[in-house]
N, C-alpha and C positions, 0 to 999 in steps of 0.2 A: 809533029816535028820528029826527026830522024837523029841527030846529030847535037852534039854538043854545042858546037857554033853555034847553033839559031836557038838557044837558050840565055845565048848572050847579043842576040841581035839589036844592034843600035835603033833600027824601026819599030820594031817591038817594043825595047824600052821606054823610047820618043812617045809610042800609041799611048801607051799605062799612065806615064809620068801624065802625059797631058789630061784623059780621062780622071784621074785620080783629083786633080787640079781643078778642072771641071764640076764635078760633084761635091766636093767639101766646101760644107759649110756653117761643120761647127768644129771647136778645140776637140781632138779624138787622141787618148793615148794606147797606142798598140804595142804589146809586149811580144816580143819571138822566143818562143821558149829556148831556143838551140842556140849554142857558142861557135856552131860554123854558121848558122843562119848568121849570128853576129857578125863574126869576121865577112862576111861577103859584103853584108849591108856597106859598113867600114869601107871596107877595101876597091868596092866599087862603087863611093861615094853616091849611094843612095841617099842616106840620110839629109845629103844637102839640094837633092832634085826633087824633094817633099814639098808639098803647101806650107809654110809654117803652123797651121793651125795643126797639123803632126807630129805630135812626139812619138820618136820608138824608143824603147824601153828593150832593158836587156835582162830577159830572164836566169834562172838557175838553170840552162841545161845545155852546164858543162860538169861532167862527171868528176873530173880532177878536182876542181873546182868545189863543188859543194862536199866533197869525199872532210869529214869532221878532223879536228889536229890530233884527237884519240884512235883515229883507226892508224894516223900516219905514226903514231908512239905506238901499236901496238906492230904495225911494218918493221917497222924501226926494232923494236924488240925482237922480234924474231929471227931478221937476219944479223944480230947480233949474236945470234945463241951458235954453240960451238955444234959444227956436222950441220948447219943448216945452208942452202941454196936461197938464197929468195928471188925470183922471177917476177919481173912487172916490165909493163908497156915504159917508154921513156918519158912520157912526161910525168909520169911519177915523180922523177928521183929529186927534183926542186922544189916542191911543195914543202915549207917549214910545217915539221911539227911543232912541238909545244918546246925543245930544245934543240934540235939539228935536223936536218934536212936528210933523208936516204942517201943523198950524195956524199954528204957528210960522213954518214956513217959506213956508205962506203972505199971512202977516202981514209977513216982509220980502221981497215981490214978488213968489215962486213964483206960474206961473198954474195953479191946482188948481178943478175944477170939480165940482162935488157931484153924480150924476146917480143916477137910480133904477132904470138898465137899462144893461149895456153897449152897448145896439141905440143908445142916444143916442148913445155915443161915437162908432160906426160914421158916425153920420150928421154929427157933431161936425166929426168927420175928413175925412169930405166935403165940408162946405161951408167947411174953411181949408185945402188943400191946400198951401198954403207952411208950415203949423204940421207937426210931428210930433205926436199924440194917443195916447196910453197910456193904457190900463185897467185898474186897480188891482184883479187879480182875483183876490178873499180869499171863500173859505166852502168847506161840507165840500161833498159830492155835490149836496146841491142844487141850486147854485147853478151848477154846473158847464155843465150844459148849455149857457145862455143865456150863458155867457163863450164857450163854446167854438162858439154858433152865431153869435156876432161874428163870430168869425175867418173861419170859413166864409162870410157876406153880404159881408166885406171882399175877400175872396177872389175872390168870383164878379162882386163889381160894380168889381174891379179896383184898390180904393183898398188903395195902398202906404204912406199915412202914417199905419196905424194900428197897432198892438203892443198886446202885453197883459203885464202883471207877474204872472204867475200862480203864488198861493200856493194853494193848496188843500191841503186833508186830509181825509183818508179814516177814516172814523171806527171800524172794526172792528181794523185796525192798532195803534189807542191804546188799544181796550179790552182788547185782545189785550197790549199793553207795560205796560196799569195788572195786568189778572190775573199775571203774569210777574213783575212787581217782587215784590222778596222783602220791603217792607213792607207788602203788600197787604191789605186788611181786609176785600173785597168780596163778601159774600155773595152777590146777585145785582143784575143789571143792567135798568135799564127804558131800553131802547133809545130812539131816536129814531125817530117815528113820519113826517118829514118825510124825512129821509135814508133809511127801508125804502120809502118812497112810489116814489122814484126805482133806489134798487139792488135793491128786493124784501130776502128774509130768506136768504137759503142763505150766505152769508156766515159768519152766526150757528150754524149748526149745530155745526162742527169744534169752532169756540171754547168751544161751551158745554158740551161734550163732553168735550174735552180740558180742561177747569178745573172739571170738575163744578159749572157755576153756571149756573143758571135766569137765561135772557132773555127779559122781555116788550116786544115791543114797542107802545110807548104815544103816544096822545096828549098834546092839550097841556090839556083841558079840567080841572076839580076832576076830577067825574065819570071822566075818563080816567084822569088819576094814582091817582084810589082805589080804579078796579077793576082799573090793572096793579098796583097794591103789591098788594093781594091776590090776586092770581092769582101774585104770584112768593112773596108768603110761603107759601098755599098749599102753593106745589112746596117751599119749604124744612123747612115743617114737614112732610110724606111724605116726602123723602130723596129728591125729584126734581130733575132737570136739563135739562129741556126749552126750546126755541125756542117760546114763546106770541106770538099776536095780537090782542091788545087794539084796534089800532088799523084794525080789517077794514074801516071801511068808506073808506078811502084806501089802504090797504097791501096787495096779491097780495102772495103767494110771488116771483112774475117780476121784480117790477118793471114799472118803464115802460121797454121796451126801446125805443122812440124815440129818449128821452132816453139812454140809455146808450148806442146808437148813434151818437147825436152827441158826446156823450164819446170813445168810444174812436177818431173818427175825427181828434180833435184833439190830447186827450192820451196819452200814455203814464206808468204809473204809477213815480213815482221818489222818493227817500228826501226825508223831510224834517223839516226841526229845529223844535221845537214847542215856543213860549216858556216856558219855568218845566220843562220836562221832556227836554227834549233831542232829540238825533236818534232818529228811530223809522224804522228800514229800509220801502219799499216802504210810505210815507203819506202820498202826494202825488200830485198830478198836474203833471205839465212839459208843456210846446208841445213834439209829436214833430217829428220832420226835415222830414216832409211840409212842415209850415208855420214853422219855422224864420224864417222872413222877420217872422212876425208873434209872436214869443217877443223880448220888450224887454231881456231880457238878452243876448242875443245879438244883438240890431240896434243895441243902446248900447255892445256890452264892458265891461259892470258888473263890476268888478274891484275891492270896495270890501275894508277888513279888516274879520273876522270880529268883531260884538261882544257883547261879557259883559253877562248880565244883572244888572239891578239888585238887589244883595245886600239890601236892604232888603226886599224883596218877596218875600212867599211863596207866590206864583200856584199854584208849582211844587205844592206840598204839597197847597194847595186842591185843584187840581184831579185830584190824582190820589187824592185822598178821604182822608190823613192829618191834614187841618185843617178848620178851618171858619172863614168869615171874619172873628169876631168874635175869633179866637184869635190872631192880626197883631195885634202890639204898635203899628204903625203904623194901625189901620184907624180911621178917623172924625178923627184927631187928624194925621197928618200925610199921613195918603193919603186924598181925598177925589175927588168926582168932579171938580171945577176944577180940580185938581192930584193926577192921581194918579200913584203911585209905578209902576205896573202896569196892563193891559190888565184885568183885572177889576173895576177898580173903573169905568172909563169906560164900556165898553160898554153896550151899549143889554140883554144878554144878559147880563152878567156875573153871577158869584156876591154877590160884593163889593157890586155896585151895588144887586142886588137886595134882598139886606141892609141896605145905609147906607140905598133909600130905602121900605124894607118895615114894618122891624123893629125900627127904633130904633138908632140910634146905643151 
């Protein structure tokens, strides 16, 4: 296939939906790890062209989303601080931290700047050298690269007033702490075909190995979601547990070693706490010693206290596939996307959102 269209072909979807229907013939629930896999599913009412013996489950991989309410209180601090710039993607600025939102605090003066590439900030930074410039740098591997070739252009063209807040997560980590948890329901996983774009798949092997559960990694198209759900029920109804590629024509085995070249020459992988589910050892990336200079928590001494998530919110549940958004006693009624209680209902990616604007209140 050539074209976008025929990723959304109605005979295409018709072949899948009926094969899939075909073959099941036991309860299977399949988690997608992505929050655009989500929104698609939603939005092109997959989820109700399913067997019923099908639940799909909506994983943590929305970066916004599992980004913890202490890294948004230490955002929040920084662009509060006098001479600072703070730079972040836009769905940041609605995310409640543990007291105001970056909207918020950009509403009472903070100077917070929306921009669509860290390479702006870089250049941001250059042309205020009396300002200090932070980069608000939240997403799982993908995203990674292009933060961490910041640091590197900052580097080489010798501009010292620019820093990066870097939350990342690493997304095999969480599927590894969702299989591990002892209320686990997860029959098999449809990977993220955007994050194997950049790490490849070997990742996925061990895991699925040691969990006996079938990973396909998939697209974000109808057409994609319907020939990875069949190709992982496939493996469940034979008693397999294999690494699939659904998404071949983006995704090697390798990866793009480039990009993970420019990864590992900025970061080092270190633990991190992931809002609604807690700390997951070695799921993160941090600014190594090398560049120290350009890691904002250590050029500010961010020393803030550790804060509790909002007990009203059940992100946690969601995303580790024991809920579904409509089962939040708050969802439509007192958590909405103008005011939400939670990082899923704001997001551009979230489960919630995709929900409150897919599917009906």
């Amino acid at each position: 296939m050539k074209f976008l269209s025929e990723y959304r072909d109605p005979e295409l979807v018709t072949s899948y939906i009926e094969q899939i229907h075909r073959i099941t013939t036991k309860p299977w629930t399949l988690m997608e790890i992505c929050g655009g896999q989500t929104h698609s599913l939603v939005k092109n009412g997959i989820l109700e062209m399913l067997p019923a013996k099908i639940t799909m489950v909506h994983g943590p991989g929305c970066p916004v989303c599992v980004t913890s309410v202490s890294v948004i209180d230490q955002a929040i601090y920084l662009a509060m601080q006098p001479n600072v710039i703070l730079c972040s993607f836009g769905d940041m600025l609605r995310v409640p931290g543990s007291k105001k939102s970056l909207l918020e605090a950009k509403a009472e003066g903070a100077d917070i700047r929306i921009l669509y590439s860290p390479l702006e900030a870089v250049q941001l930074a250059k042309l205020n050298p009396e300002k200090e410039v932070v980069f608000f740098a939240v997403g799982f591997e993908t995203t990674a690269p292009a933060n961490a070739l910041s640091v590197v252009h900052a580097d080489q063209m010798g501009i010292n007033n620019y820093s990066i807040l870097a939350s990342h997560v690493l997304v095999p980590p969480a599927m590894e702490a969702i299989l591990g948890d002892d209320e686990n329901k997860i029959d098999a996983f449809l990977a993220a075909g955007h994050v194997c774009t950049i790490m490849g798949i070997d990742e996925y092997y061990p895991i699925a190995e040691k969990y006996k559960c079938p990973m396909v990694v998939t697209g974000f198209e109808p057409v994609d979601l319907l020939q990875g759900i069949l190709m992982a029920v496939q493996q469940l109804e034979n008693g397999e547990y294999k690494v699939e590629n659904q998404y071949a024509r983006s995704v090697q085995r390798e990866g793009n070693k480039m990009a993970q070249d420019t990864i590992h020459k900025v970061f080092e992988v270190s633990d991190r706490v992931w809002r609604g589910i807690g700390n997951i050892p070695q799921s993160g990336y941090e600014v190594n010693e090398r560049y120290k200079q350009y890691n904002a928590r250590v050029k500010f001494n961010i020393d803030i206290p550790f804060a509790e998530e909002n007990k009203e919110c059940i992100s946690g549940e969601i995303m580790k596939g024991l809920k579904k958004p409509k089962q939040c006693p708050n969802f439509g009624t007192k958590c909405k996307p103008e005011h939400p209680l939670g990082a899923p209902m704001v997001s551009s990616e979230g489960a919630c959102a995709a929900y409150y604007h897919y599917s009906g209140v």
